[in-house]
RODO-2510 file (C-alpha; in nm, 4 decimals, decimal comma):
residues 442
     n   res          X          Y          Z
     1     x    -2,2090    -3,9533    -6,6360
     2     x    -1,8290    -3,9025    -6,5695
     3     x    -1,7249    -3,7455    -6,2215
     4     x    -1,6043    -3,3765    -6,2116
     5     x    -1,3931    -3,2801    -5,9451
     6     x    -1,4979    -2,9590    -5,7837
     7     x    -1,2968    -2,6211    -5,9005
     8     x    -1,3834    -2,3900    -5,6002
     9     x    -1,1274    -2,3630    -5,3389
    10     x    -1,1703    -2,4642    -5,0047
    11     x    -1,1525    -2,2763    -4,7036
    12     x    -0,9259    -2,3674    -4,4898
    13     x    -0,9990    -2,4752    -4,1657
    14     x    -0,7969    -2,4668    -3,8425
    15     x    -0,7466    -2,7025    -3,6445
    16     x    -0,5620    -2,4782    -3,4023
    17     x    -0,8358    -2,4193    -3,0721
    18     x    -0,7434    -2,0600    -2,8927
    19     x    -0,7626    -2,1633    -2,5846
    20     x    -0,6667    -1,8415    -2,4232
    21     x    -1,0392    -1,7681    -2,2346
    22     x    -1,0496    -2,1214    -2,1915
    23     x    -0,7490    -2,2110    -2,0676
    24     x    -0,7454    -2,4026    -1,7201
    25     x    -0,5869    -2,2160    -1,3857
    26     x    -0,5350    -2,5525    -1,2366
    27     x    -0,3584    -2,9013    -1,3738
    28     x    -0,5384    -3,2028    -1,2074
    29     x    -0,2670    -3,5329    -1,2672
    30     x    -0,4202    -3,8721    -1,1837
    31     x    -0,3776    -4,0083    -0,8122
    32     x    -0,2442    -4,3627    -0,7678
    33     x    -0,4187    -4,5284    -0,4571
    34     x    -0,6933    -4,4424    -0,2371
    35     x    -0,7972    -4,0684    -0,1856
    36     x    -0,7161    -3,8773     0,1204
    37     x    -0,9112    -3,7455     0,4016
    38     x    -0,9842    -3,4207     0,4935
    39     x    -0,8957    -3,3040     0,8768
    40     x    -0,9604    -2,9884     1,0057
    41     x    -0,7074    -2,8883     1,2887
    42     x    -0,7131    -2,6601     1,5102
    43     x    -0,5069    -2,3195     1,4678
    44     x    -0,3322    -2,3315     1,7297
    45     x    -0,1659    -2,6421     1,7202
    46     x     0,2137    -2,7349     1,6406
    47     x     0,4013    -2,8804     1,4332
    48     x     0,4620    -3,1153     1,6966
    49     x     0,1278    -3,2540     1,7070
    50     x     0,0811    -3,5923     1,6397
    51     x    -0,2174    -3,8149     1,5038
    52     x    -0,1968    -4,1628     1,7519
    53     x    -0,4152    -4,4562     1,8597
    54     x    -0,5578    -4,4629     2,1738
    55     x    -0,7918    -4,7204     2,3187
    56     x    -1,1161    -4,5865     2,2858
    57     x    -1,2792    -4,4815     2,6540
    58     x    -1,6444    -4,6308     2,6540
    59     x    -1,5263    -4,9598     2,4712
    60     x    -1,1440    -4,9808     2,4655
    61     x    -1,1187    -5,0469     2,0666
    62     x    -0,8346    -4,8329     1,9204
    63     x    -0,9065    -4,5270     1,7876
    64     x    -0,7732    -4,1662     1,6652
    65     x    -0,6644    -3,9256     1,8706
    66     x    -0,4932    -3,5768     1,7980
    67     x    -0,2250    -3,5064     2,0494
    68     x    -0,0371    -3,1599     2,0945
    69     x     0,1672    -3,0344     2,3773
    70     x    -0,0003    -2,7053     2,3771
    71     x    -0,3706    -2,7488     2,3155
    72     x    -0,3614    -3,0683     2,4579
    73     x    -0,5509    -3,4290     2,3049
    74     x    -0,8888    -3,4026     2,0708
    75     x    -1,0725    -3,6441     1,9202
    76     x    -1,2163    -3,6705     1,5569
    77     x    -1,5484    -3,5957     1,4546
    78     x    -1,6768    -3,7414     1,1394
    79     x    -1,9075    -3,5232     0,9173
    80     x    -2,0562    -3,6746     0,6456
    81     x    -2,2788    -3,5378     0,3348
    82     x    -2,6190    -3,6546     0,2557
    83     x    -2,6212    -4,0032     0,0188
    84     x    -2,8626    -3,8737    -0,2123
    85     x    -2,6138    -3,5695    -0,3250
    86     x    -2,3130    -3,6451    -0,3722
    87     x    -2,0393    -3,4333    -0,2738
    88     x    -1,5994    -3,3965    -0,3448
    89     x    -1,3367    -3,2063    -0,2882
    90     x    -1,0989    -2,9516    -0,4371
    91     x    -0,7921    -2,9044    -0,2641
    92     x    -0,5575    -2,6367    -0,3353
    93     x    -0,2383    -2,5871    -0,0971
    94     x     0,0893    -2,5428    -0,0987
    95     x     0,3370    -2,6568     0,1639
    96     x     0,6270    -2,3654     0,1572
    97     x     0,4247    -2,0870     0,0055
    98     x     0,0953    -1,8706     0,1341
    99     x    -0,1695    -1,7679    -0,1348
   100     x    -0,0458    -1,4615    -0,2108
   101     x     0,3428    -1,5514    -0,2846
   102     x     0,2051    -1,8078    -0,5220
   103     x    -0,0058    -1,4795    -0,6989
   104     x     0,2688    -1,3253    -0,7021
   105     x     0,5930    -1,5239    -0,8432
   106     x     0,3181    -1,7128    -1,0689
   107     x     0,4347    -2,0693    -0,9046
   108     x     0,1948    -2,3719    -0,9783
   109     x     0,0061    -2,4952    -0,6626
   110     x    -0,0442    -2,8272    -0,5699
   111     x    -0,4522    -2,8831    -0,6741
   112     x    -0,5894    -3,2583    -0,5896
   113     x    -0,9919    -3,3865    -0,5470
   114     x    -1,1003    -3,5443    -0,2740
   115     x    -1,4089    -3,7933    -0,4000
   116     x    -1,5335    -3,8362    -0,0277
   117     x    -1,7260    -3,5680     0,1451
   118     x    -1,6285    -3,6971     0,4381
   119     x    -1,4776    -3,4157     0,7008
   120     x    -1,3139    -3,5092     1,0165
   121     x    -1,3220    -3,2350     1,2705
   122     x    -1,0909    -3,2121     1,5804
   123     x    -1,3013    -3,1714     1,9471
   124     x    -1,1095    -3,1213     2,2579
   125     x    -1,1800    -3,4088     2,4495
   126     x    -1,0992    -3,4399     2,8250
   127     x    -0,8200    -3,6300     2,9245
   128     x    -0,9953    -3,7919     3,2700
   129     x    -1,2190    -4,0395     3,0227
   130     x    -0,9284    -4,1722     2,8468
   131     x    -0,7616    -4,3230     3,1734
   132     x    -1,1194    -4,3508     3,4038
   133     x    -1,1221    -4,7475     3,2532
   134     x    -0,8278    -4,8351     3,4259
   135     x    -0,9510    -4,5785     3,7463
   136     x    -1,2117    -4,7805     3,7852
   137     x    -1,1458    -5,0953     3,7713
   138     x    -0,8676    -5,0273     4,0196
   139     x    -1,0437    -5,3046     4,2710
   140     x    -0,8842    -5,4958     4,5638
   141     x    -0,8513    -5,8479     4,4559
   142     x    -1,1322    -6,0630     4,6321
   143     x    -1,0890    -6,2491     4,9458
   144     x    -0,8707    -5,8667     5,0869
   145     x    -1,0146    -5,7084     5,3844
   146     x    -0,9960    -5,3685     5,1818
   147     x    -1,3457    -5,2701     5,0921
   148     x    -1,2186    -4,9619     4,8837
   149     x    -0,9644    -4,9400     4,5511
   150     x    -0,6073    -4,9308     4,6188
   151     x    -0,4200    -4,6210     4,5799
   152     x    -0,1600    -4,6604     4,2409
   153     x     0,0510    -4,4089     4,0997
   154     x    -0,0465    -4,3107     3,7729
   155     x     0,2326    -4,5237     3,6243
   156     x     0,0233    -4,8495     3,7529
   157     x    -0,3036    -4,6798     3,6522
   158     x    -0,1723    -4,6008     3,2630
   159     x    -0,0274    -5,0092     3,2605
   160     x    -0,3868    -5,1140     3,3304
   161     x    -0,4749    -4,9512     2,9808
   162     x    -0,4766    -5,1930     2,6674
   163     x    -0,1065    -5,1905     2,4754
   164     x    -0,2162    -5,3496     2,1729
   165     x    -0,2130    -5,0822     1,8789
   166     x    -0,1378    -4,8134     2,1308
   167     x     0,0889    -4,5146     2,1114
   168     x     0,0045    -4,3854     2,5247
   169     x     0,3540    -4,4910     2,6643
   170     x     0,5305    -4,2646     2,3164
   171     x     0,2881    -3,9543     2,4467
   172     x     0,3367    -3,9605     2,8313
   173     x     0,7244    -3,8621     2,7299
   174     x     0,5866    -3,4884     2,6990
   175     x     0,5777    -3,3679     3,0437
   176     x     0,2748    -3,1455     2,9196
   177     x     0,0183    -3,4328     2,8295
   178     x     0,1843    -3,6562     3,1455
   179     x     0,1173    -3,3766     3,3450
   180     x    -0,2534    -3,2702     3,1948
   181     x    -0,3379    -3,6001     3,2268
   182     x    -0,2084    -3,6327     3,6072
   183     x    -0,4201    -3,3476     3,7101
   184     x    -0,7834    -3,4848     3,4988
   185     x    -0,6839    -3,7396     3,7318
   186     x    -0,6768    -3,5281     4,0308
   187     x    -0,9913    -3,3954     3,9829
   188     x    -1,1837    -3,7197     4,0485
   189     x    -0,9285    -3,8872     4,2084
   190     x    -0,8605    -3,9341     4,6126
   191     x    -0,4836    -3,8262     4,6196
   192     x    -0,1794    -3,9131     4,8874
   193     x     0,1656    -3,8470     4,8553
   194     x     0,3951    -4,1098     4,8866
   195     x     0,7550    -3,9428     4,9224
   196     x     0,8092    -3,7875     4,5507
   197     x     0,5431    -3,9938     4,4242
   198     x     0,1535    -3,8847     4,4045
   199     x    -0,1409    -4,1911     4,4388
   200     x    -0,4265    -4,1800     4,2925
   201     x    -0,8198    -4,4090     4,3934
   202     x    -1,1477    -4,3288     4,2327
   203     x    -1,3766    -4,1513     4,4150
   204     x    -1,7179    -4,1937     4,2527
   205     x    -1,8599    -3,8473     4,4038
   206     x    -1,6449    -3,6634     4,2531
   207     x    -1,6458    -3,8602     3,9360
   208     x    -2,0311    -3,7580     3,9348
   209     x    -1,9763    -3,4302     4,0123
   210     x    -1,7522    -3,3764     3,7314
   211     x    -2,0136    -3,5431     3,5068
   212     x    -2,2646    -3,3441     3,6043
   213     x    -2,0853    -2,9863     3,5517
   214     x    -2,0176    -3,1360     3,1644
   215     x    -2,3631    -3,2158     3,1556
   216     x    -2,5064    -2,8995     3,2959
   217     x    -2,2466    -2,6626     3,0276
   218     x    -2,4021    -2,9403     2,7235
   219     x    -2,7834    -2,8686     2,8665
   220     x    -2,7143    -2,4978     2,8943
   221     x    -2,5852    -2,5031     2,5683
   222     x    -2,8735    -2,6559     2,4048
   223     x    -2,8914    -2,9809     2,3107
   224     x    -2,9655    -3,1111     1,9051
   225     x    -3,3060    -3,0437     1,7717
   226     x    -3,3427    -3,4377     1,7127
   227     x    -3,2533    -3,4802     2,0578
   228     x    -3,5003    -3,1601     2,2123
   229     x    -3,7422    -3,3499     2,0108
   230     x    -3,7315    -3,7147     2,0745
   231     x    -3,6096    -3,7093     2,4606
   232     x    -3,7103    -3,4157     2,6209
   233     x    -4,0212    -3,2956     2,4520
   234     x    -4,1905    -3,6229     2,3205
   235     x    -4,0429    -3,8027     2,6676
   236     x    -4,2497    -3,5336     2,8881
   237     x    -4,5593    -3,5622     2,6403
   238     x    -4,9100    -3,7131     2,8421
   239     x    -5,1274    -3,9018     2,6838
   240     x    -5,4533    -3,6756     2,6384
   241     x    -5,5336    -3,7692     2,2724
   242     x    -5,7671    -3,9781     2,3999
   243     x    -5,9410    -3,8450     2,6501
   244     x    -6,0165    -3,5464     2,3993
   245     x    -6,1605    -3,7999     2,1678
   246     x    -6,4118    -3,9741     2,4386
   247     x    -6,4974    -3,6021     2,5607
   248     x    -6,5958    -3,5151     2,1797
   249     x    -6,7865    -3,8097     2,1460
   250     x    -6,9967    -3,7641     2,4222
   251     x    -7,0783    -3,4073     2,3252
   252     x    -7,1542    -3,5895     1,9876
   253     x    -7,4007    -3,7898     2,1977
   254     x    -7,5745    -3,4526     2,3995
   255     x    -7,6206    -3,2674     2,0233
   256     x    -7,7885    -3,6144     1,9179
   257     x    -8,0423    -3,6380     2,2072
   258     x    -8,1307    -3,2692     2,1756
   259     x    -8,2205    -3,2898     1,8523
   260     x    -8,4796    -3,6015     1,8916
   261     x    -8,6135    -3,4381     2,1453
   262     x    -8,7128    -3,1536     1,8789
   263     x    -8,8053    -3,3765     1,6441
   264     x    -9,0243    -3,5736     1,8496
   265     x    -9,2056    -3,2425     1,9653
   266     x    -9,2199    -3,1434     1,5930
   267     x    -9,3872    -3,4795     1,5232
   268     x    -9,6445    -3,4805     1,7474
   269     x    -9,9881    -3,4350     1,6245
   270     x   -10,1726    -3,1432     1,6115
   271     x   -10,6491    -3,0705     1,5815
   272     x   -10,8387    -2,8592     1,3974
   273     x   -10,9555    -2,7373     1,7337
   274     x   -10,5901    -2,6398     1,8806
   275     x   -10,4671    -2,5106     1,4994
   276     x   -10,5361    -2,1839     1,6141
   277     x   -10,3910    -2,1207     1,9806
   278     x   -10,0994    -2,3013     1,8300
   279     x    -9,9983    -2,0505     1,5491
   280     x   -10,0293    -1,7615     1,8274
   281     x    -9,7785    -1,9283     2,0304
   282     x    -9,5324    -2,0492     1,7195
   283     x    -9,3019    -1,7350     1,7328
   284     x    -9,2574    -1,7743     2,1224
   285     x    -9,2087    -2,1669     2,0965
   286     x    -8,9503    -2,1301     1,8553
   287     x    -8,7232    -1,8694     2,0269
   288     x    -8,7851    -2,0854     2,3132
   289     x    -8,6570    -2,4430     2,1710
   290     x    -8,4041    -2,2224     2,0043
   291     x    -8,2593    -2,0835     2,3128
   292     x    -8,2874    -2,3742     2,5131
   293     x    -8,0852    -2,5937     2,2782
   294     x    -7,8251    -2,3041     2,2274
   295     x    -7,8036    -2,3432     2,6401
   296     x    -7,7389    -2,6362     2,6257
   297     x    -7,4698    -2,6885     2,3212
   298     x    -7,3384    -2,4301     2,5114
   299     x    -7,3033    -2,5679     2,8304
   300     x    -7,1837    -2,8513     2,7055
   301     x    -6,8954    -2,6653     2,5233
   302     x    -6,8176    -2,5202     2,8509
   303     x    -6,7803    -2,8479     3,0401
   304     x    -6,5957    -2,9678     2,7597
   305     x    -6,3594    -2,7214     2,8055
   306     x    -6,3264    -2,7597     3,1578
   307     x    -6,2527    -3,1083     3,1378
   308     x    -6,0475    -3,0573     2,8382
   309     x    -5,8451    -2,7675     3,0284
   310     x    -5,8072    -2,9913     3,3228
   311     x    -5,6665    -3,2880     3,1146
   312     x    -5,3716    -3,0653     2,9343
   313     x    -5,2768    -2,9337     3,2546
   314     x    -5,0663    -3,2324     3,3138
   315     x    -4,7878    -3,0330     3,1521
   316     x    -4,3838    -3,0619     3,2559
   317     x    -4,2935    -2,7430     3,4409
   318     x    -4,0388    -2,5535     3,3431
   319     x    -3,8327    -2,7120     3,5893
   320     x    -3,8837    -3,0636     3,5102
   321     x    -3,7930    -3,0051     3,1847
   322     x    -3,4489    -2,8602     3,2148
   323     x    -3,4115    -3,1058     3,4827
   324     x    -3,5044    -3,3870     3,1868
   325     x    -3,2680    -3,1952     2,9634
   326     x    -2,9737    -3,2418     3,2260
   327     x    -3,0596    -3,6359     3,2157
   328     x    -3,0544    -3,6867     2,8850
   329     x    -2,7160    -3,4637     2,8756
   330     x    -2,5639    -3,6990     3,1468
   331     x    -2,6703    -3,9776     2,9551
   332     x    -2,5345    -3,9107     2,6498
   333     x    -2,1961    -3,8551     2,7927
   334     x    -2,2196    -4,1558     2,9974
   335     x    -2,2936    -4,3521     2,6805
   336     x    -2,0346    -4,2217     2,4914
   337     x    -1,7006    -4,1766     2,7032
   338     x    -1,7912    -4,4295     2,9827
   339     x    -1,7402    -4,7777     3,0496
   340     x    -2,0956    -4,9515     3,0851
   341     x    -2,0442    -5,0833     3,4119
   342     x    -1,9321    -4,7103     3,5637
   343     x    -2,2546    -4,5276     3,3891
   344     x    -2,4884    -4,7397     3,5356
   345     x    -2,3262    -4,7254     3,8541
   346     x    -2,3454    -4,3710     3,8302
   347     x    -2,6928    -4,3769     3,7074
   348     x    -2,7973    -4,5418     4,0108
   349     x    -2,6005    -4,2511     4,2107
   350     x    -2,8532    -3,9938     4,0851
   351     x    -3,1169    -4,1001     4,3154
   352     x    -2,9244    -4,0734     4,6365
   353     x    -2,9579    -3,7820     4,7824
   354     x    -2,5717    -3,7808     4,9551
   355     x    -2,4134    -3,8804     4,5840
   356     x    -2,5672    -3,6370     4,3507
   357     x    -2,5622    -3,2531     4,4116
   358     x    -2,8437    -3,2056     4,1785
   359     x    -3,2175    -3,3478     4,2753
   360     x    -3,4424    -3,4889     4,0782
   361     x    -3,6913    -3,5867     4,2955
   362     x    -3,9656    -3,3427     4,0786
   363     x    -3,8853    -3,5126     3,7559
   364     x    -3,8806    -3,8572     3,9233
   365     x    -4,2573    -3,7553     4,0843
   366     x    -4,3870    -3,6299     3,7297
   367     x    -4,2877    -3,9687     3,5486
   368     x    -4,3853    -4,1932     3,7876
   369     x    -4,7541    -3,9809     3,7080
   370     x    -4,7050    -3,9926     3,3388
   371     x    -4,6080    -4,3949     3,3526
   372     x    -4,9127    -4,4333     3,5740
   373     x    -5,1393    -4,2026     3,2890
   374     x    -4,9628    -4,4093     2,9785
   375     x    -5,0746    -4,7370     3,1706
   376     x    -5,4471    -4,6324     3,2115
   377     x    -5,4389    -4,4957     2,8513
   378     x    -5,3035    -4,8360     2,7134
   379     x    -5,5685    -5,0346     2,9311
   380     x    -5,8660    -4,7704     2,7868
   381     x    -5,7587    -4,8438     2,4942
   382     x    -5,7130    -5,2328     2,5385
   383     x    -6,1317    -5,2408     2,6632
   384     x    -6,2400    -4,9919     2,3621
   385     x    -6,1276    -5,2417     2,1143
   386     x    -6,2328    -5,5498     2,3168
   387     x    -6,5802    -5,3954     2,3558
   388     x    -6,5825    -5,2802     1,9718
   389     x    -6,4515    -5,6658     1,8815
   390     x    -6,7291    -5,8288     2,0728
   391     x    -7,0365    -5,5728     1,9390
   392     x    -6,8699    -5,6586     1,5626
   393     x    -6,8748    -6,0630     1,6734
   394     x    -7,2205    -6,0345     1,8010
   395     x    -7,3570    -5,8484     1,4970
   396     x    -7,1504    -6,1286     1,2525
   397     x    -7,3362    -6,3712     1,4999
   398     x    -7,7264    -6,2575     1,4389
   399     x    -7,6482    -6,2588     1,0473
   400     x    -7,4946    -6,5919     1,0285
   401     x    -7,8173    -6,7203     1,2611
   402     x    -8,0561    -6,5459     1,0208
   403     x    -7,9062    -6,7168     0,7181
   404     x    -7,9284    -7,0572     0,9013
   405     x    -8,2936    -6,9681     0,9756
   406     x    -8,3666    -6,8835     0,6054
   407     x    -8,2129    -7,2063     0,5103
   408     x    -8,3663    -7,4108     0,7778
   409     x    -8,7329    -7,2607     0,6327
   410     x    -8,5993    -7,3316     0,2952
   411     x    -8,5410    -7,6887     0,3597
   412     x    -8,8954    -7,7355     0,5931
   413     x    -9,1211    -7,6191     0,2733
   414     x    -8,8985    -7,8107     0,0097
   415     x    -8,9583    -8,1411     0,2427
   416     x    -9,3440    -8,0601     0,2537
   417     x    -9,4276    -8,0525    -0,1205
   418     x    -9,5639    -8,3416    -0,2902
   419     x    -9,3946    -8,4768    -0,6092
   420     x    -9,6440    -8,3604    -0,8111
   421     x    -9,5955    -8,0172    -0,7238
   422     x    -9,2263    -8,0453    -0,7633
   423     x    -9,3286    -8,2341    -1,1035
   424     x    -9,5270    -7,9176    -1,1882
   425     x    -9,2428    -7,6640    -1,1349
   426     x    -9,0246    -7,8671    -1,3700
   427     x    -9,2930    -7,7760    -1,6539
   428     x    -9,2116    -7,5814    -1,9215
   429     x    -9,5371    -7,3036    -1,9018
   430     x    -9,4026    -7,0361    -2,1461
   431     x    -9,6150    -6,9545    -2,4456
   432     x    -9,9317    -7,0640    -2,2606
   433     x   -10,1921    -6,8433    -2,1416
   434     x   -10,2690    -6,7937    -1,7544
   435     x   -10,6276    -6,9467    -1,6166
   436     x   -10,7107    -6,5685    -1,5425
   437     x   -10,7286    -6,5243    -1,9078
   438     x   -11,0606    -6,7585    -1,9232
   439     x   -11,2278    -6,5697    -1,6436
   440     x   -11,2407    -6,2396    -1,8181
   441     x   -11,5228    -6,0223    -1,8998
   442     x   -11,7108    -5,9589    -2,2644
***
């Protein structure tokens, strides 16, 4: 059949898209490299502030610092999304003109994603923990009859400080952070002057003092819910879960012997002769056992309770727990902006009663109570499963001897049969009728 081309005109179709309600407010061009961070800043900083290195204060790696004459240095905070949803960036700015100039002269801003979530936040930090390594370990060299630290200007105290990858000596040229960081220094510092020159030698009770105000602001504050949680509430916790447990099972116990003691007074047996003074008494024998066993669930209840109340009183006082909220501030700080060797020095400092300003003598009382509670709970719970392991070994001990028995018997009355008898057994009696069969009646 020959082809026929089609007459009907086609429609023709544009390949022109109006883009006009879908058109895009923003351009995004391809980036070259890695992709930027995100920092926020704060307001009031200038344009003079600078982004250095710094050795770090607890460890001395380097590390980022923020740097301004006017609101002084901060550290970075890193704030990170969760893994499981992932998270970017859209960055619109422009460097010359505010949001509304670009509105209105219709200019293009500058538009860019950021693929990590990451956000770095800028925290004051104070100045005293970035020079306190070199404060402290401002020693006399052995074998000097000096039993204290030298006093060094703060020019010897900032050379003590690692160099490597660090911009401290560019900084110190603004007489504002030299001179913020002079007087951090002063406040935990033993100071002399020495002509034009001030000196400056730890003095560890002020150091602690100073510690301790930041710690009492960060308690006062409120600390994290995971750390409320883990280090003040959970730390203060006594162990009572089992006690409860052995004070239910022996109430388990009374409610069992009360109620063989009914049944053995239901089971006893009753005459013909006393049927009848019996059922006249029923009604007042009931209410009786009925009553006396309510007394005595009840009572037991009741001393349950009692012992129960007296176990959970073993609580943290309100006291002891903002005094456990203070440690666990102090500690944090110390593990985070202090050498190790200073913040266990200063650890041991808060037991001595001339050092620390703050005492913790009732906190130190209640755990040396809980530790001595946690140790009788671990060894209670040590003999319960020693005592339940040996009943379990016992009982495996009396079945394995009653098999052997079995077997022994087994053995004894195979050794006592004759061979015909064993001959006998061998004998294939199906199909044959029993000897009872013969015996039957007619």
């Amino acid at each position: 059949m020959p082809r026929t081309r089609s007459t009907k005109p086609t429609e023709s179709v544009s390949t022109d898209i109006t883009t006009s309600g879908l058109a895009s407010k923003h351009t995004l061009t391809p980036r070259e490299g890695p992709s930027p961070n995100v920092f926020i800043l704060p307001k009031a900083a200038t344009s003079e502030a600078r982004i250095v290195t710094l050795p770090h204060p607890r460890n001395g790696k380097p590390s980022r610092y923020l740097v301004c004459p006017k609101t002084g240095i901060h550290e970075f905070t890193k704030i990170s999304a969760s893994k499981s949803a992932p998270r970017s960036w859209l960055i619109e700015n422009r460097a010359d003109l505010c949001r509304d100039d670009i509105e209105k002269k219709g200019t293009d801003s500058h538009v860019e994603i950021i693929t990590s979530s990451d956000m770095f936040v800028a925290t004051i930090i104070d100045a005293l923990f970035l020079v306190l390594p070199s404060l402290a370990d401002a020693k006399v060299e052995k074998g000097s009859n000096e039993k204290k630290r030298l006093f060094l200007s703060s020019d010897d105290h900032f050379d003590k400080l690692p160099e490597e990858n660090s911009h401290l000596s560019e900084i110190l040229r603004w007489d504002a952070i030299r001179a913020l960081i002079e007087s951090r220094m002063g406040v935990i510092c033993d100071t002399v002057d020495a002509g034009d020159e001030k000196m400056f030698r730890l003095n560890e009770k002020k150091l602690l003092s100073a510690i301790l105000e930041k710690a009492k602001r960060m308690a006062d504050g409120g600390l994290p819910p995971t750390l409320e949680d883990q280090f003040v509430k959970r730390a203060l916790e006594a162990p009572i879960l089992l006690q409860r447990s052995s004070l239910a099972a022996r109430f388990s116990e009374g409610q069992t012997a009360v109620g063989s003691a009914a049944e053995s007074e239901a089971s006893t047996p009753v005459t013909d002769s006393t049927q009848s003074q019996l059922t006249t008494a029923t009604t007042d024998s009931q209410s009786s056992c009925v009553s006396q066993n309510s007394a005595a669930t009840t009572s037991c209840v009741e001393d349950i309770q009692a012992e129960d109340a007296a176990m959970t009183a073993i609580q943290a006082s309100p006291e002891v727990t903002a005094l456990q909220r203070l440690h666990v501030a102090f500690e944090f700080i110390c593990s985070r902006y202090i050498p190790a060797a200073t913040a266990v020095a200063l650890q041991g400092y808060l037991s001595q009663a001339g050092m620390c300003s703050v005492d913790f003598s009732p906190l130190n009382k209640y755990q040396a109570k809980l530790a001595e509670l946690r140790a009788e709970a671990v060894a209670a719970n040590s003999t319960a499963d020693y005592s339940r392991k040996r009943l379990g070994d016992e009982e495996e001990d009396e079945l394995r001897q009653e098999k052997r028995q079995k077997l022994d018997e087994e053995k004894k009355r195979k050794a006592n049969e004759s061979r015909g008898v064993r001959e006998l057994k061998k004998v294939n009696t199906s199909g044959m009728m029993k000897l009872s069969h013969f015996f039957k009646a007619k």
